[in-house]
DOKEBA-846349 format. One line per 3 residues: number of its first residue (from 1); their letters; for each residue x, y, z of C-alpha. Coordinates in Angstrom, 3 decimals, always signed. Example, Ala and Ser with C-alpha at 12.3 -4.5 7.8 and 13.67 -1.06 7.14 Angstrom:
BEGIN
1> as> +12.300/-4.500/+7.800  +13.670/-1.060/+7.140
This chain:
BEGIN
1> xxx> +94.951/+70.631/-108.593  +98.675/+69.359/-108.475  +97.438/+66.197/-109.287
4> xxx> +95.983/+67.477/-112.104  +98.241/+69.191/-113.306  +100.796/+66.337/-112.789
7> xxx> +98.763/+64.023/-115.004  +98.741/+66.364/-117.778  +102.640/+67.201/-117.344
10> xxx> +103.273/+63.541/-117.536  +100.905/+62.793/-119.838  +102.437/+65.200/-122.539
13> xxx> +105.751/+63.864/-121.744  +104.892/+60.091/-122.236  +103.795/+61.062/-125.391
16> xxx> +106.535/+63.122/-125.982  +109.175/+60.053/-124.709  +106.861/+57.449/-126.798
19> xxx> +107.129/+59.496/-130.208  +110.408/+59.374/-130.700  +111.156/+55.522/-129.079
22> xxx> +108.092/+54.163/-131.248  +110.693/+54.827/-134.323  +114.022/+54.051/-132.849
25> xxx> +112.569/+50.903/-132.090  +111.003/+49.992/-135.532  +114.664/+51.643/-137.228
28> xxx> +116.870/+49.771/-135.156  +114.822/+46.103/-136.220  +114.248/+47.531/-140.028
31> xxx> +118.756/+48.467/-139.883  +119.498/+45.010/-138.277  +117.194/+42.963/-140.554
34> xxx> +118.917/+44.893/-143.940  +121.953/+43.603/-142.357  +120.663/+40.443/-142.227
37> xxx> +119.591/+40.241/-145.711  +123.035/+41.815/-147.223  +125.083/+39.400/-145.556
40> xxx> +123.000/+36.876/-146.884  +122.630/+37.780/-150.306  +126.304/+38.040/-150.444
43> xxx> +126.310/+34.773/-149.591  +123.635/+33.869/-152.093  +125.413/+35.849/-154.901
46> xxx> +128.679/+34.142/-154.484  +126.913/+30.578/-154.849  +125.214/+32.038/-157.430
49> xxx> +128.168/+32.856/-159.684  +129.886/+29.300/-158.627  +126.626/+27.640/-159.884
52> xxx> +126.871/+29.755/-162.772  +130.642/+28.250/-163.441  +129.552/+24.657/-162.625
55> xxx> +126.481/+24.792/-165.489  +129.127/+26.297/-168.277  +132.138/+23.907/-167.072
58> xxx> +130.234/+20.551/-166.064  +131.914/+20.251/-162.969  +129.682/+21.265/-159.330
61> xxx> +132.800/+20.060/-157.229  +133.882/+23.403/-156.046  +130.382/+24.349/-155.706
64> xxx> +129.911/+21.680/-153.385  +132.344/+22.189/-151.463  +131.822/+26.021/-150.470
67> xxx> +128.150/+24.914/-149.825  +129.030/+22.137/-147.549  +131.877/+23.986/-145.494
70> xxx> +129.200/+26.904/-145.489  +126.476/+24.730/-143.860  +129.265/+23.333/-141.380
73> xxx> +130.388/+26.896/-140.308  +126.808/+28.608/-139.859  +124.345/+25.845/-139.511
76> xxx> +122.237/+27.292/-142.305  +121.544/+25.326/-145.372  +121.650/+26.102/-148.834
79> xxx> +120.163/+23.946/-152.135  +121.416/+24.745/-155.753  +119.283/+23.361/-158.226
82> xxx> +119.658/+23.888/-162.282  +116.881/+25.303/-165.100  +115.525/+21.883/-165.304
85> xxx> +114.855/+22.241/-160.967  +117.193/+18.670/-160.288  +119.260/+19.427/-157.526
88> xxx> +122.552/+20.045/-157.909  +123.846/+20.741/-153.829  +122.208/+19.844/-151.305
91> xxx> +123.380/+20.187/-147.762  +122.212/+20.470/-143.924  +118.893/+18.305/-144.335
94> xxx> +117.378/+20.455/-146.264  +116.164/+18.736/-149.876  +115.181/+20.195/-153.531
97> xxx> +111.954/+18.576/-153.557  +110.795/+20.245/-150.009  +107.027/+21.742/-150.936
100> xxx> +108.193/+25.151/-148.834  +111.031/+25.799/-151.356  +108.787/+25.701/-155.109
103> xxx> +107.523/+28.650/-154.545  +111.073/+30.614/-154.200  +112.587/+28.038/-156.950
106> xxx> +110.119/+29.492/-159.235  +110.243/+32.730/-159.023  +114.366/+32.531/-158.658
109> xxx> +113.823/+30.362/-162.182  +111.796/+33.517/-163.550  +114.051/+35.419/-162.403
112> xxx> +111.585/+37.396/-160.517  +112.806/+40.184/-157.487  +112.567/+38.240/-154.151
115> xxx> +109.562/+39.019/-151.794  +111.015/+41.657/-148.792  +111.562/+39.690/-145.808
118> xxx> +109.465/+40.686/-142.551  +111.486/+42.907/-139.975  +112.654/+40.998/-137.244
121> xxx> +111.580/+41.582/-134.070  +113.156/+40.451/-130.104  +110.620/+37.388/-130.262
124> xxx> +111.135/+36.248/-133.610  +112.671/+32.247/-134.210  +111.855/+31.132/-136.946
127> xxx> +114.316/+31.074/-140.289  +113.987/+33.091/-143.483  +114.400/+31.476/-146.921
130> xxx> +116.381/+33.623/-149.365  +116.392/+32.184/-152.958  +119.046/+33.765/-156.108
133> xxx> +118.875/+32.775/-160.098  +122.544/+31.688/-161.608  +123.123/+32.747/-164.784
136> xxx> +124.184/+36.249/-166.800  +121.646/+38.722/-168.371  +118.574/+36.825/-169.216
139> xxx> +119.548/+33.922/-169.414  +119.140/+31.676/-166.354  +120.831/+28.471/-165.149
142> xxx> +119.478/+27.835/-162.223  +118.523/+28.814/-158.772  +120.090/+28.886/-155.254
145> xxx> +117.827/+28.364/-151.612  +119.043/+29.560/-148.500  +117.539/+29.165/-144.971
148> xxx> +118.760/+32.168/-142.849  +118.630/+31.618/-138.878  +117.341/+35.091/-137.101
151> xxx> +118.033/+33.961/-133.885  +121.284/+36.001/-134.003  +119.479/+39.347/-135.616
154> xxx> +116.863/+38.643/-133.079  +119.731/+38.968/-130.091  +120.688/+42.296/-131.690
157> xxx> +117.588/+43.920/-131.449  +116.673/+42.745/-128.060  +119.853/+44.430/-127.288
160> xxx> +119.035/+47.787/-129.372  +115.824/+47.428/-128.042  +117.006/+47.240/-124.410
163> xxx> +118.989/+50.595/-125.220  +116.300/+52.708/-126.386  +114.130/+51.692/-123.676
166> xxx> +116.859/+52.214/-121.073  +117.363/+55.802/-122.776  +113.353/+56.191/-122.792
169> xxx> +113.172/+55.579/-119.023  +115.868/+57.874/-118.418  +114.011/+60.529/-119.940
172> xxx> +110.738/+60.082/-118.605  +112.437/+59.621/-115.165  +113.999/+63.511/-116.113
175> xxx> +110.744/+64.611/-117.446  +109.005/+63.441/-114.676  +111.549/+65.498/-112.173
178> xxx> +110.705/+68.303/-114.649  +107.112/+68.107/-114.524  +107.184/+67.982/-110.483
181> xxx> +109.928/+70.845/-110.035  +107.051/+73.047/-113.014  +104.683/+71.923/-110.616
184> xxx> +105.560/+72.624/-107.559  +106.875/+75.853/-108.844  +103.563/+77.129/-110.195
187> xxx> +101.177/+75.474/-107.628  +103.514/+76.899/-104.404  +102.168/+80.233/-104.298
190> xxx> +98.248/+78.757/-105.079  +99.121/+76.912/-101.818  +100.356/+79.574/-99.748
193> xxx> +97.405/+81.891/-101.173  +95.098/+79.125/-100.454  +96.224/+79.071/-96.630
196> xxx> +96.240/+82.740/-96.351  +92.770/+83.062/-97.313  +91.428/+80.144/-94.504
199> xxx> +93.861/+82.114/-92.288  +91.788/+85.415/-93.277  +88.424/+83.341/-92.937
202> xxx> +89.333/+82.684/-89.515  +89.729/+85.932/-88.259  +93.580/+85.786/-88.283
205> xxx> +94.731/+89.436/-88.983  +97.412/+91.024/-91.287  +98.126/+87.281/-92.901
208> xxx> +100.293/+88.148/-95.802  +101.686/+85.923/-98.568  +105.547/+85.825/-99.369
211> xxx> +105.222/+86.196/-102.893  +108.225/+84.646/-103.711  +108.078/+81.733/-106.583
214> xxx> +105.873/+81.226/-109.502  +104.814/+83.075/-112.471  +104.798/+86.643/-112.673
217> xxx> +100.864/+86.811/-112.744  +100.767/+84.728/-109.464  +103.370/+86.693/-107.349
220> xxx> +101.012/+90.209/-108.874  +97.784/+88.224/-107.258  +100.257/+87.694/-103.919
223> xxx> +100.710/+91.409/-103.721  +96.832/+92.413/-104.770  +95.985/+89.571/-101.418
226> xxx> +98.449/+91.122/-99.256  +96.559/+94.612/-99.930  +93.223/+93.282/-99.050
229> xxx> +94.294/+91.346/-96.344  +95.474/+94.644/-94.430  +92.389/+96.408/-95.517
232> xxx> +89.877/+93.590/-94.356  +92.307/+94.154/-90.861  +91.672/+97.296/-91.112
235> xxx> +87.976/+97.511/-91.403  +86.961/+94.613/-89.028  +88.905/+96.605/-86.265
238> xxx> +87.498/+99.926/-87.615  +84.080/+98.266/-87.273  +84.846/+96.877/-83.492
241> xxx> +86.712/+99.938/-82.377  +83.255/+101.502/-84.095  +80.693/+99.577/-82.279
244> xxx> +83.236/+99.648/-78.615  +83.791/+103.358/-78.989  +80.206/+104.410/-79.841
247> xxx> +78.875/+102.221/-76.954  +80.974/+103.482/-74.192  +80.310/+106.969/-75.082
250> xxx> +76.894/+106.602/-74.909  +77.184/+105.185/-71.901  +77.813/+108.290/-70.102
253> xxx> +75.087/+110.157/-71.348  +72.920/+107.139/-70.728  +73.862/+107.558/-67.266
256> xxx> +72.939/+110.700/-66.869  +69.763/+110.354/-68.703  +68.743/+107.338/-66.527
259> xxx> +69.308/+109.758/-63.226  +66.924/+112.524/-64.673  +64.403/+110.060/-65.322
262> xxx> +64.716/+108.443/-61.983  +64.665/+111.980/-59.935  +61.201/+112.506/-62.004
265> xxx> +60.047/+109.543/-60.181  +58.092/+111.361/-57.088  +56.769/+114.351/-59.848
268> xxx> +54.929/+112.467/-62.181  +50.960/+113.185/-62.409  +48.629/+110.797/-62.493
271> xxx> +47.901/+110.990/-65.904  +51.554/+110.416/-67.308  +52.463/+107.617/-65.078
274> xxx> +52.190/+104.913/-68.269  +54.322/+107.719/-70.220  +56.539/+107.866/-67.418
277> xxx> +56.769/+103.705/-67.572  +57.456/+103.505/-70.960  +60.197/+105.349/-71.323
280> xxx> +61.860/+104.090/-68.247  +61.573/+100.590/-70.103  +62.726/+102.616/-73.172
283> xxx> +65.459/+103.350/-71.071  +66.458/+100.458/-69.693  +66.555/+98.426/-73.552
286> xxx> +68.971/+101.359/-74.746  +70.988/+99.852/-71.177  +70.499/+96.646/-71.967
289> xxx> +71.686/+97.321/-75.897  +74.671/+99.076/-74.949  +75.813/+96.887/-72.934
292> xxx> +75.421/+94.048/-75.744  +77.258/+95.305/-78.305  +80.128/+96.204/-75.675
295> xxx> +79.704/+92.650/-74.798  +80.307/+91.636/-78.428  +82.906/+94.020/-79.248
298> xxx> +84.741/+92.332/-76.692  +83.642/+88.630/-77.674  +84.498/+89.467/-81.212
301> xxx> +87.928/+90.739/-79.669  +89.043/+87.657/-78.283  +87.877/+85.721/-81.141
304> xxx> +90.336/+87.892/-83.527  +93.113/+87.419/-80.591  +92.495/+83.767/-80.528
307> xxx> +92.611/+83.480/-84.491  +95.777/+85.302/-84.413  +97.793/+83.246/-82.747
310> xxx> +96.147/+82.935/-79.159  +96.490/+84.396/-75.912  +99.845/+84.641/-73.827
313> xxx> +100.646/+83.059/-71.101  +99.067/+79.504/-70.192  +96.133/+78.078/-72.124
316> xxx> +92.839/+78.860/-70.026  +90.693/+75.877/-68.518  +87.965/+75.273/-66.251
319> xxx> +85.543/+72.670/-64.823  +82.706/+72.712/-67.162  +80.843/+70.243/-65.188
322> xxx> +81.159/+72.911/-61.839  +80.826/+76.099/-64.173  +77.447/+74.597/-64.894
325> xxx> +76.492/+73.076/-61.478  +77.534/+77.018/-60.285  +75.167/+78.928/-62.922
328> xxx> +72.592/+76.633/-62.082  +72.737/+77.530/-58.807  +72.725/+81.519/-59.029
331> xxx> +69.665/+81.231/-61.622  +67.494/+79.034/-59.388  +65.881/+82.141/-57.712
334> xxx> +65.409/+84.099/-61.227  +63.317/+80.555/-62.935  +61.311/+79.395/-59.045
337> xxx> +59.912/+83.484/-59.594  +59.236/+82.611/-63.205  +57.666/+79.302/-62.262
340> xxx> +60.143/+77.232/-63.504  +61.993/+74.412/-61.877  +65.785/+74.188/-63.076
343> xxx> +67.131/+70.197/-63.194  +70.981/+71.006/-62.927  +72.957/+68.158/-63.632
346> xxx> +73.387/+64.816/-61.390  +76.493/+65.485/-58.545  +79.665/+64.040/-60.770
349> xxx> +83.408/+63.804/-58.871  +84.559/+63.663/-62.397  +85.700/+67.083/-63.972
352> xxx> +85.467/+68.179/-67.299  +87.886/+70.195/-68.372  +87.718/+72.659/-71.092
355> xxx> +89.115/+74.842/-72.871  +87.947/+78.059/-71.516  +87.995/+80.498/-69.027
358> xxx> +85.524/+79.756/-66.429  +84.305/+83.589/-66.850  +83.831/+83.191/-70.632
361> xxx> +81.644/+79.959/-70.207  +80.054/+81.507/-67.152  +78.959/+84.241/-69.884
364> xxx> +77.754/+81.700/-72.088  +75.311/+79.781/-69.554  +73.512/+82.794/-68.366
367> xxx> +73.005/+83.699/-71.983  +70.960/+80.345/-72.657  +69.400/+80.244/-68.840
370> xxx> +68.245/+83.734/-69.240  +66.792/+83.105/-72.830  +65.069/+79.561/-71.306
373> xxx> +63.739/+81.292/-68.256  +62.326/+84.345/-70.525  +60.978/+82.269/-73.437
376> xxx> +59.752/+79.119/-71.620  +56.246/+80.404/-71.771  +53.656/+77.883/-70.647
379> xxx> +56.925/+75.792/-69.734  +57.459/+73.975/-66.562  +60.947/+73.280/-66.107
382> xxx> +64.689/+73.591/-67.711  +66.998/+70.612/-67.747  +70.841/+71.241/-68.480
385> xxx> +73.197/+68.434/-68.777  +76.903/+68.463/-68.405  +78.498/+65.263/-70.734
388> xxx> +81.920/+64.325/-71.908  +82.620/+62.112/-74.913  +85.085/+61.291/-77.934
391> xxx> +87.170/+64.751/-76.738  +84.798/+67.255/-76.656  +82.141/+68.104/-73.903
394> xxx> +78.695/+68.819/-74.232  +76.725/+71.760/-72.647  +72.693/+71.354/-73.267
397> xxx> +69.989/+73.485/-72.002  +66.410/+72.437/-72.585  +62.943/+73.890/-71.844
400> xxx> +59.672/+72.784/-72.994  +58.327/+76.118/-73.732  +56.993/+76.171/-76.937
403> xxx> +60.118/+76.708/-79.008  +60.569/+78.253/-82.462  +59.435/+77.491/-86.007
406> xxx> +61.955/+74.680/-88.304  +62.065/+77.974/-90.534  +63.069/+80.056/-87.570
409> xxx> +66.024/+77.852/-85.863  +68.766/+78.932/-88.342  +67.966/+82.798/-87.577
412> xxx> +68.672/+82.362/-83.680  +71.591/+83.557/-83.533  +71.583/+86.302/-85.942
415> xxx> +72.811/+89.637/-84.043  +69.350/+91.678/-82.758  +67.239/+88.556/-84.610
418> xxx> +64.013/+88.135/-82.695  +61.300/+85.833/-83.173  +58.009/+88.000/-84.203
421> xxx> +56.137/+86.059/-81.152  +58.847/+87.501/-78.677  +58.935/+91.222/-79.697
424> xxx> +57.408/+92.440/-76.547  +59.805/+90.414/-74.285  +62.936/+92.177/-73.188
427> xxx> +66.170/+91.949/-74.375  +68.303/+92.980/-77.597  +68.634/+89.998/-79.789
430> xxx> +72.511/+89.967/-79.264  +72.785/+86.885/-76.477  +72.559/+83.741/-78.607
433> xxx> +75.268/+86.061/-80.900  +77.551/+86.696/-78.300  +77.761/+83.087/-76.946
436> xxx> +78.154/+81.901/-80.409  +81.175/+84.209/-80.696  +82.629/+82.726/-77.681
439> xxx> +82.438/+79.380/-78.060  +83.255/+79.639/-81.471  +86.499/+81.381/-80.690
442> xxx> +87.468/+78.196/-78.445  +87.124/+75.891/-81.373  +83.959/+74.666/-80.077
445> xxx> +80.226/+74.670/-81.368  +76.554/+76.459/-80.164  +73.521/+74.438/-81.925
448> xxx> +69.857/+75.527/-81.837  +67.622/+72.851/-82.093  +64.093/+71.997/-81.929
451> xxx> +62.174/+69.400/-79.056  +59.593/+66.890/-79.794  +57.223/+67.620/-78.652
454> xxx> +57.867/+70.997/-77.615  +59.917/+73.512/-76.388  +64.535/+74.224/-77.420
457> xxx> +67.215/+72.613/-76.922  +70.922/+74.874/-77.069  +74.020/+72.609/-77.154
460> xxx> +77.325/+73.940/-76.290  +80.439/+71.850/-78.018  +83.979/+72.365/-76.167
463> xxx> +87.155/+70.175/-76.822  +88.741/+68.879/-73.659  +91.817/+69.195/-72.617
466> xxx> +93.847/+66.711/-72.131  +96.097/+67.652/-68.797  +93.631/+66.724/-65.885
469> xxx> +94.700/+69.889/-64.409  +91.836/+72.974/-64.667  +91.988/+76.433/-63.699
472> x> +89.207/+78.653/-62.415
């Protein structure tokens, strides 16, 4: 947008500085070519009254004389010639009978106005011929030819020229300083508003403008964003405080629910045993639920903290590649009872260090382990890999169960999303949300992708850090 804005700023003033040099320009060559011709017809009328004196007295000596000293003195010749066109002076080469001078002899000898000579420009070189009648009234006695040299004039405009062009650059130079300080001014605030509001997308809280700067309506729109900003702050931690609050109350009376179902346990007839299972399994998803959205309360938490200017004290790290190597490990059991073999990745002295708390991405890998063991129906095996490359490592869990629809893949980690062919599975449809939030919050990236010719594929992005040391 400056740049826009600039071109249009500069554009009015070019046109603004080229309106008023086009015609100081063309007035200083029309003012220095009327000097040209005014000197010269002097010129031409004082030859013209001595040519006047030589045809009444009979004698051209003076004449001559002033003509010849003339050419001498300015290099310019001059030709007087009499009604009946025979020369009368002729000096500096220039002859009476030349083919370029009838045309001015005649009219001069008609006593016709002289054509207007063309303005004379930087470039110009060549020479002008001026012609005069001698004689009084009407009555004509001849004519006099003069050939100008606008070499001079020329020099004079160049120099005007030069001037106006010098004062034209000086005022698109303060234009253009005007045009960047209008601007700046105007676009400051869009820029600070602008950063504000990818601060606000990212979760940073209470990000306020200055206000300061700009036109009136702008600095009203700062105050208006500085409003919403605190009352987006406001409601995303009403909502979290919401969603925290309202789990861990429940939890209590969860608890207490879950013991009077489990003392029931030995008292149950026959004939509500299934009754009795159901709603322990009823039980157990309002558990399982509960302890999801506390689990992304406090995901969603640390993703505001982290937006906000990060955590104190040291930035956390861990090993990715023995995070993984350690999950793998503790889920073994859980997939061998599923029948599924889990292919951890190959022993590696190299670390890979990340930018997270081993506890976070921990969090993260029993999320997708638990999701391939569950779902992997008809599957045989899970393969997670542990890569680093161009600055960022790469997390990927894989199972050939039989995956999810292309339509399907974008909705996986919607929060309580389920796919229809999974509603009688457990679990709350929060996981893939929660480790989303996570990695997400540690600049990194969660893909769900499909795997020819069956089964998912979850990839966890990380940046690496770049001191070799890691913490657990």
């Amino acid at each position: 947008m400056r740049t826009r804005l600039l071109l249009v700023l500069l554009g009015f003033a070019t046109a603004a500085v080229a309106g008023f040099v086009w015609p100081l320009l063309m007035v200083t060559a029309e003012k220095r070519t009327q000097q040209l011709v005014i000197s010269r017809t002097a010129d031409l009328d004082r030859f013209a009254v001595l040519a006047q004196q030589a045809a009444t007295s009979g004698d051209a000596g003076q004449l001559r004389d002033e003509v010849t000293r003339y050419a001498e003195l300015y290099g310019e010749p001059v030709v007087v010639v009499d009604a009946r066109r025979h020369p009368v002076v002729e000096s500096g080469g220039m002859r009476a009978d030349d083919p370029a001078l009838a045309p001015l002899v005649d009219g001069a000898l008609r006593n016709q106005p002289a054509r207007p000579i063309s303005a004379v420009r930087p470039w110009s070189t060549g020479d002008v011929l001026l012609a005069r009648p001698a004689g009084t009234g009407t009555r004509v006695d001849g004519a006099v030819v003069l050939r100008a040299s606008v070499r001079a004039a020329a020099a004079d405009v160049a120099r005007g020229w030069a001037e106006v062009l010098a004062g034209a650059v000086v005022a698109a130079a303060v234009f253009a300083g005007l045009a960047v300080a209008l601007a700046r001014w105007v676009l400051r605030p869009l820029a600070e508003l602008g950063r504000a509001v990818h601060a606000v997308a990212a979760g940073q809280r209470g990000t306020h403008v200055t206000g300061r700067g700009g036109p009136r309506e702008l600095r009203v729109l700062a105050s208006s964003f500085n409003r919403m900003s605190d009352a987006v702050a406001a409601a995303a931690d009403q909502q979290r405080r919401l969603v925290a609050d309202a789990s861990h109350q429940l939890r209590n009376p969860m608890a207490a629910l879950r013991l009077r179902v489990d003392t029931l346990a030995g008292r149950i007839d026959p004939a509500g045993r299934d009754a009795y299972a159901s709603t322990v399994a009823e039980v157990e998803r309002l558990e399982s639920l509960l302890d999801g959205l506390l689990a992304l309360a406090s995901a969603e938490t640390t993703a505001t903290a982290l937006a906000a200017g990060g955590e104190p004290g040291a930035a956390p790290r861990c090993d990715a590649r023995a995070v993984v190597r350690e999950r793998v490990d503790a889920w073994r059991a859980a997939a061998e009872r599923a029948g599924l073999r889990i292919d951890g990745p190959p022993a590696d002295p190299d670390a890979v260090p990340v930018g997270c708390p081993d506890a976070e991405l921990a969090q993260v890998l029993d999320v997708l382990l638990d999701n391939a063991v569950k779902y992997a129906e008809g599957g045989t095996g899970v393969l997670v890999r542990c890569a680093a490359a161009e600055g960022r490592a790469t997390i990927s869990v894989t199972d050939d169960g039989p995956g999810l629809p292309a339509e399907e893949l974008p909705l996986a980690t919607r929060r309580f999303w389920r796919s229809g062919r999974h509603r009688g599975a457990r679990g709350t449809g929060l996981g893939l949300a929660i480790a989303e939030q996570l990695v997400t919050a540690r600049g990194g990236t969660l893909s769900v992708a499909s795997v020819d010719p069956h089964g998912l594929v979850v990839r966890v992005g990380l940046p690496l850090v770049t001191n070799p040391e890691v913490a657990g």
